[in-house]
C-alpha positions in Angstrom: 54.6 -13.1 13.6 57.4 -13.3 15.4 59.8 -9.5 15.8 62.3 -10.0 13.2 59.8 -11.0 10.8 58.3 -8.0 11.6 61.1 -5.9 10.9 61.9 -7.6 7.6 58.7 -7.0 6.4 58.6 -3.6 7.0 61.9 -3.0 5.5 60.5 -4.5 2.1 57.3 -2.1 2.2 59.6 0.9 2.6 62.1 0.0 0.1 59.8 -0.3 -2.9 58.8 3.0 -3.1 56.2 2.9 -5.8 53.3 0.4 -3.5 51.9 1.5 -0.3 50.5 -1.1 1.5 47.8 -0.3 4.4 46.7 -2.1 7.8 44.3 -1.8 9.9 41.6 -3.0 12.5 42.1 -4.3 16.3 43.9 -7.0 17.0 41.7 -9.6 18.3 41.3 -9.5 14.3 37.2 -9.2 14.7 34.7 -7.2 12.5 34.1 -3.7 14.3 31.2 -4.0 16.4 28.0 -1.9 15.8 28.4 2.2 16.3 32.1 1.4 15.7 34.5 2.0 13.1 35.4 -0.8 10.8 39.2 0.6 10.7 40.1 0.7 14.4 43.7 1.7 14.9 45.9 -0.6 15.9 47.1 0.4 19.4 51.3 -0.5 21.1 51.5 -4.3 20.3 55.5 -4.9 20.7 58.1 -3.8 18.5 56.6 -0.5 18.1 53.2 -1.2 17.7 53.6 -2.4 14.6 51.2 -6.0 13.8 50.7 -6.9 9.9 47.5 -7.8 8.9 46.6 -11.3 7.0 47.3 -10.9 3.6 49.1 -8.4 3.4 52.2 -8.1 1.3 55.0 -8.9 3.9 58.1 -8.9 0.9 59.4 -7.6 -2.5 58.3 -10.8 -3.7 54.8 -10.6 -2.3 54.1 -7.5 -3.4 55.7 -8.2 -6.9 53.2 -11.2 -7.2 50.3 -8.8 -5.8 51.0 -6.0 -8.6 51.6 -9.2 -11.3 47.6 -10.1 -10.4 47.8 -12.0 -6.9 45.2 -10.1 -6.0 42.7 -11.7 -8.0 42.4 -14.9 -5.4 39.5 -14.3 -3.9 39.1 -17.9 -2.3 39.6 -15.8 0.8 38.0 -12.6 0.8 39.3 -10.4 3.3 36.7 -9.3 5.3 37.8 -8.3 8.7 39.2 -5.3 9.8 42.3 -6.1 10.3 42.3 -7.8 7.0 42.1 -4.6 4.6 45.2 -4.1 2.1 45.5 -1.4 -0.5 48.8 -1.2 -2.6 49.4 1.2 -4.9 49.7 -0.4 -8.8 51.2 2.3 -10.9 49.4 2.4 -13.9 46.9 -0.1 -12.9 43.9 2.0 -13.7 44.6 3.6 -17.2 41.7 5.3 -19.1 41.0 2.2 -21.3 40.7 0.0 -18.1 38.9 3.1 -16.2 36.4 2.6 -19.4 35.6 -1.1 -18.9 34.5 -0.8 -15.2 30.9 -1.9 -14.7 28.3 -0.2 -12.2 28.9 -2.0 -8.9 25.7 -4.6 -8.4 23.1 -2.5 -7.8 20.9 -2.9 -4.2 17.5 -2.4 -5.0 14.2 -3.0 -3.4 10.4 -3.2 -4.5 9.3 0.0 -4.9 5.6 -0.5 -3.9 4.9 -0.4 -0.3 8.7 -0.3 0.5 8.9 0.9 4.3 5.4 1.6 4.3 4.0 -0.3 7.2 6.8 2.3 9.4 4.9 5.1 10.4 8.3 6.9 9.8 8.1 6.2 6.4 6.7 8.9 3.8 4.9 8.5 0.5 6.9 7.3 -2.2 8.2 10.5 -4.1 7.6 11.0 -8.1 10.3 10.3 -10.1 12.5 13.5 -10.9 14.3 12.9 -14.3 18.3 13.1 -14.0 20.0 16.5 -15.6 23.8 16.6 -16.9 26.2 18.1 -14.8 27.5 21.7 -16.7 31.4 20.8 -18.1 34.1 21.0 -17.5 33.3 19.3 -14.3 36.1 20.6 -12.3 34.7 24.8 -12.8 30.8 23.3 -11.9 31.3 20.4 -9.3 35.3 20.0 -8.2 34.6 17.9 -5.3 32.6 15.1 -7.1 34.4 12.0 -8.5 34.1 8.2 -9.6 35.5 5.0 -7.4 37.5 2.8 -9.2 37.7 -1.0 -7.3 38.3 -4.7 -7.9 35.6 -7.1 -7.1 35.5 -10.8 -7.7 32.9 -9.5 -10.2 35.7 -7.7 -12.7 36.1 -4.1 -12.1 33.6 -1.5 -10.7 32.7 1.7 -10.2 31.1 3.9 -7.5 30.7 7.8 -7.1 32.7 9.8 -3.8 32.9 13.4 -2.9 36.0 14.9 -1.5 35.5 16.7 2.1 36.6 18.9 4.6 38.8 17.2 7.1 38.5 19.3 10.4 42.4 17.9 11.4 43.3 19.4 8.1 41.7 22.6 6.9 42.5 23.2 3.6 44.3 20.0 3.1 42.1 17.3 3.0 42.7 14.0 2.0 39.2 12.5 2.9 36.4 10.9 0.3 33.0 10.0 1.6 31.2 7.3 -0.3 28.7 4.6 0.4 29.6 1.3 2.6 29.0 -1.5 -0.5 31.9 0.5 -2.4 34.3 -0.4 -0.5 32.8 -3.4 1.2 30.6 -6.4 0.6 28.6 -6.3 4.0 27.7 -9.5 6.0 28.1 -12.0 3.3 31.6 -10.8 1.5 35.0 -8.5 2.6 36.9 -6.0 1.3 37.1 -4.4 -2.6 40.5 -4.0 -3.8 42.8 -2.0 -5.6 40.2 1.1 -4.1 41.0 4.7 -6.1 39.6 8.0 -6.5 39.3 10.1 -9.5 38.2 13.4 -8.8 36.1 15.6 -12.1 36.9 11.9 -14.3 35.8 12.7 -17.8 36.1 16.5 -17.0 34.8 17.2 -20.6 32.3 14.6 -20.8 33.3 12.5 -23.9 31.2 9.9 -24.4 32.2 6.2 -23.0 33.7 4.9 -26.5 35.7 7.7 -26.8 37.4 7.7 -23.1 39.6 4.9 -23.5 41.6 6.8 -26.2 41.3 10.6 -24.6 43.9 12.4 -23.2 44.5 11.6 -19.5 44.2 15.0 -18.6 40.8 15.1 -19.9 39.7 11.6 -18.2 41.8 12.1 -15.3 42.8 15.4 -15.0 43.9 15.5 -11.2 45.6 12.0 -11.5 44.4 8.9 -9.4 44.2 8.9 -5.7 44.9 5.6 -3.8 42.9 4.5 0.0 45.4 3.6 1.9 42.8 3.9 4.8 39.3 3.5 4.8 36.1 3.1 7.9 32.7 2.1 7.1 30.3 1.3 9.9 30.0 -1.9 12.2 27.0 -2.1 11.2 27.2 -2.2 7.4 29.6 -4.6 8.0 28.2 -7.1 10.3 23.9 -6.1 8.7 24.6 -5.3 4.5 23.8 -6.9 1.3 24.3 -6.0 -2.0 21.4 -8.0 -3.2 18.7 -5.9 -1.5 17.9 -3.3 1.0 17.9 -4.1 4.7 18.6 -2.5 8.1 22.3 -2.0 7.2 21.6 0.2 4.2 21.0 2.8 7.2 24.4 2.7 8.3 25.9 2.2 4.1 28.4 5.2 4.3 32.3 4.9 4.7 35.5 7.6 4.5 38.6 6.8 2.5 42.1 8.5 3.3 43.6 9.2 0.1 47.0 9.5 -1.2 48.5 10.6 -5.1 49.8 7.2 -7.0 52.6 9.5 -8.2 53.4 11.1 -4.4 53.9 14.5 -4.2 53.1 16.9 -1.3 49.9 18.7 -2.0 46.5 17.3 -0.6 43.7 16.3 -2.7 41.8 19.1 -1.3 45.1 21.5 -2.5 44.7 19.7 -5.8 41.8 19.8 -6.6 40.8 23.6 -4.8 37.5 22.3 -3.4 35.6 19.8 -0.9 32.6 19.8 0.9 31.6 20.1 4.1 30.0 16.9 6.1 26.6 18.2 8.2 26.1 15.7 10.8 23.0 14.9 12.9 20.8 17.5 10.3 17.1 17.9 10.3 15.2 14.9 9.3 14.7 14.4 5.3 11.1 15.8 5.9 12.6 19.1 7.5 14.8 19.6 4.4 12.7 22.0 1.7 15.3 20.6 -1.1 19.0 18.9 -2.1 20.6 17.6 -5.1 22.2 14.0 -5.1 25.1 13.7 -7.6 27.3 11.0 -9.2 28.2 8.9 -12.2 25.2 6.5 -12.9 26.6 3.5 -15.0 24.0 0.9 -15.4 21.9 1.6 -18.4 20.0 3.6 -19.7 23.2 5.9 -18.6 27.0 4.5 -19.3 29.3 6.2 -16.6 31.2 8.8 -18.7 28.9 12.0 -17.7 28.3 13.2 -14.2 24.4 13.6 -13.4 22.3 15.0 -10.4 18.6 15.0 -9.6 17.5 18.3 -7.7 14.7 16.6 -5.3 12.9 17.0 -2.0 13.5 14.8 0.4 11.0 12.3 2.4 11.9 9.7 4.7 11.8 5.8 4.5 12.7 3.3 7.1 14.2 0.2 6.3 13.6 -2.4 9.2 12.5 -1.4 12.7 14.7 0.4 15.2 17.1 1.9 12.4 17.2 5.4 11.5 14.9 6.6 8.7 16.6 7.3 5.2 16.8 10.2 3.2 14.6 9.1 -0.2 14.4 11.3 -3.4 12.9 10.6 -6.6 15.3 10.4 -9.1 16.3 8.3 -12.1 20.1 7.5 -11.9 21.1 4.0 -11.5 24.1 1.9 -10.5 27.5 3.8 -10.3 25.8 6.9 -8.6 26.3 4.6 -5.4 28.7 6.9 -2.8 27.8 9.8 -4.8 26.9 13.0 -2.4 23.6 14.8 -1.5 24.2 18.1 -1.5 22.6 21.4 0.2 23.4 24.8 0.8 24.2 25.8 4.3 25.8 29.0 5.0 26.6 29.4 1.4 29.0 26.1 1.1 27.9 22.8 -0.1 27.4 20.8 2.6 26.9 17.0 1.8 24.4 15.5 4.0 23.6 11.9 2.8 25.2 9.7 -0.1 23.3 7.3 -2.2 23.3 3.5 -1.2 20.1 2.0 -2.5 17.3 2.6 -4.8 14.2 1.5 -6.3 13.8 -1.7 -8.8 12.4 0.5 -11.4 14.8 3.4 -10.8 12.4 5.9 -10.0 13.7 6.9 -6.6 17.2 6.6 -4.7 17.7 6.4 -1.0 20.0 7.1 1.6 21.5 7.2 5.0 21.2 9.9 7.5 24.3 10.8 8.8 23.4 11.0 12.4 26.3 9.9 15.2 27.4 6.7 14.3 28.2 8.0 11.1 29.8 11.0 13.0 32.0 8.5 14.6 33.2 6.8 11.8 34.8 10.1 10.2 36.1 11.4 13.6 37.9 8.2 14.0 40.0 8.1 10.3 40.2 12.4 11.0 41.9 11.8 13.8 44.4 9.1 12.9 45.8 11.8 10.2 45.1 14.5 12.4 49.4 14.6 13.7 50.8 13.7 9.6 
C-alpha cells in the first residue's frame, strides 16, 4: 500500500468518530508462532510505522458498507494476525439481538478414559451440580461478564472476566477469556464484531424477558468493544472447535477493551472490580478448591443467569508433551467457555484457569493452566497500553 494511500486511509478512520478499527500482527503477515502472541505489534515500517492490515476498512465508504453488514462475507475468513479488525457498530448489539445469541459450538470430548493413558492425568471427578450466582450480579461477582461475537454460525456467546492490568492499576481495560471465543483455531480465523458486557442481566430475568428489559438491567455498564486481542500461537496454529486436542492447553486469550459510547473511565473504573491473573500456580492437584463461573447457554441452561460450580481440581492431559489441564466436575455447558476459575489468594479473587472444553455428557469442564506461555501472551497486550 503505497504512503499516500496510507495517509488517506488513516484520515477516514479518524474522521468517523463513532468506528474504531484495530490492526495488528507482524508484518510478514504469518500466524504467531508457538509461545508467541497471536497479536504481535507492528514494529517502524515507513510512514510512521503505520501498515493496514487486509481487510480492514481503509475509507468512509468501507466502513459504511462494514457497519451496513459487509462483515458477513466470510468467503475469506481472516485468520492471521495481521488480519484481525474490530469496528465499533453503535447499537449493533441491542438487548433483543444480545437475546438471540447462541452458545458458541461447544468442544467436547468422550468422557470415559479421556487422557487416561497420561500418567499425568487424574480420575475423572464427580459431577458437581451448577448453583446460581446471588443477584444483582454486579454487588456478588463485578468482574464476570458474557462475550458477544459474530461467527459464520449467527451470533454467539462466551463468558470473560475483567482483570488487573499491572501497566494500569486501577484502570484496567483487559478481559481474559478462552482462545475459541475469539478465534477458530487451525481450521478457521477471527470472530467479529467481539464485545464485552460486564454483570449482563444484572437482575437475572429470564431469557424471554431480556429482549424487552431495561438496558440498564441487561447491560448496565454499557458494551465494551476489543479493539485488541492475543491468544496463543499455539491455539492458533493446534485448536478445534469440534473436539479436544493439544491446543485446548494453550485455549486462553486477552482482549483490550474500549466503551462503544467513549468516555474516559476504564472498565476497571466502571465497573469498581477485576481480578487478579495467578500465573505459573500449583498444579490442579495442589489446589484444595476453586469455583469456575460463567453464563452456560446450551440447554438445559439458556444464557440469561450467571452460574458457578465450587469444585476441586484434578488434572487431565490432552496429548503428550502439553501441559496438564485444570478439570472440575461440573454441569455448565456451552457459553461458560472464557468464563474464569476463581480462588482466594491473599484475600482477592485471583483467576487461575478459564473454561475451554468439557465432557460430552456435561459432567465435568476443563481447562488450561496458565503457566508462561500464557504469561507471555498478557505481558505482550499489557505492555502495548502500558504508555496510553
Amino acid at each position: 500500500m503505497s504512503a499516500i494511500r496510507r495517509s488517506t486511509a488513516v484520515a477516514a478512520l479518524t474522521a468517523l468518530l463513532a468506528v474504531t478499527a484495530t490492526a495488528c500482527g507482524p508484518s510478514d503477515d504469518k500466524a504467531a508462532a508457538p509461545g508467541s502472541s497471536a497479536a504481535a505489534d507492528q514494529k517502524g515500517q515507513g510512514d510512521g510505522g503505520l501498515t493496514l492490515p487486509k481487510g480492514v476498512p481503509t475509507s468512509l465508504d468501507d466502513l459504511k458498507q462494514w457497519k451496513d453488514g459487509g462483515w458477513q462475507n466470510w468467503d475469506e475468513w481472516a485468520r492471521k494476525a495481521s488480519d484481525f479488525v474490530n469496528p465499533i457498530i453503535k447499537d449493533h448489539w441491542k438487548a433483543d439481538r444480545l437475546a438471540k445469541a447462541k452458545a458458541a459450538p461447544e468442544i467436547g470430548v468422550q468422557a470415559t478414559g479421556a487422557g487416561s493413558e497420561f500418567d499425568a492425568t487424574d480420575p475423572e471427578p464427580r459431577q458437581v451440580t451448577a448453583e446460581q450466582v446471588a443477584r444483582p450480579y454486579h454487588q456478588h461477582m463485578a468482574p464476570v461478564g458474557k462475550i458477544f461475537f459474530d461467527s459464520p454460525k449467527g451470533p454467539m456467546v462466551c463468558s470473560g472476566t475483567i482483570v488487573e492490568d499491572p501497566a494500569h492499576p486501577g484502570r484496567s481495560n483487559l478481559v481474559w477469556t478462552a482462545g475459541h471465543c475469539v478465534h477458530s483455531g487451525k481450521q478457521g480465523g477471527w470472530m467479529r464484531n467481539i464485545v464485552f458486557v460486564p454483570s449482563y442481566n444484572d437482575n437475572g430475568v429470564p431469557m424471554n424477558q431480556v429482549g424487552s428489559a431495561p438496558s440498564q438491567q441487561i447491560t448496565p455498564y454499557g458494551r465494551f468493544w476489543a479493539d485488541w486481542i492475543t491468544t496463543s500461537g499455539e491455539w492458533i496454529n493446534m485448536g478445534s472447535e469440534e473436539r479436544g486436542n493439544g491446543g485446548s492447553a494453550y485455549d486462553f486469550a486477552v482482549l483490550h477493551v474500549k466503551p462503544e459510547n467513549g468516555g474516559g473511565k476504564s472498565l476497571q473504573e466502571t465497573v469498581g472490580a477485576a481480578a487478579q491473573v495467578w500465573f505459573n500456580s500449583p498444579s490442579a492437584d495442589q489446589l484444595s478448591s476453586l469455583d469456575a463461573f460463567g453464563y452456560p447457554a446450551a440447554p438445559p441452561y439458556d444464557g440469561a443467569r450467571m452460574m458457578s460450580c465450587p469444585a476441586r481440581p484434578g488434572r487431565l492431559v490432552m496429548e503428550q508433551g502439553t501441559p496438564a489441564m485444570h478439570r472440575i466436575g461440573c454441569t455448565m455447558t456451552g457459553g461458560t467457555s472464557g468464563g474464569g476459575w476463581f480462588v482466594n489468594r491473599g484475600g482477592k479473587l485471583t483467576l487461575v484457569s478459564n473454561t475451554s472444553i468439557s465432557s460430552n455428557a456435561h459432567t465435568w469442564l476443563a481447562g488450561p493452566h496458565l503457566g508462561p506461555e500464557a504469561q507471555r501472551v498478557f505481558d505482550g497486550i499489557s505492555q502495548k497500553f502500558a504508555n496510553r
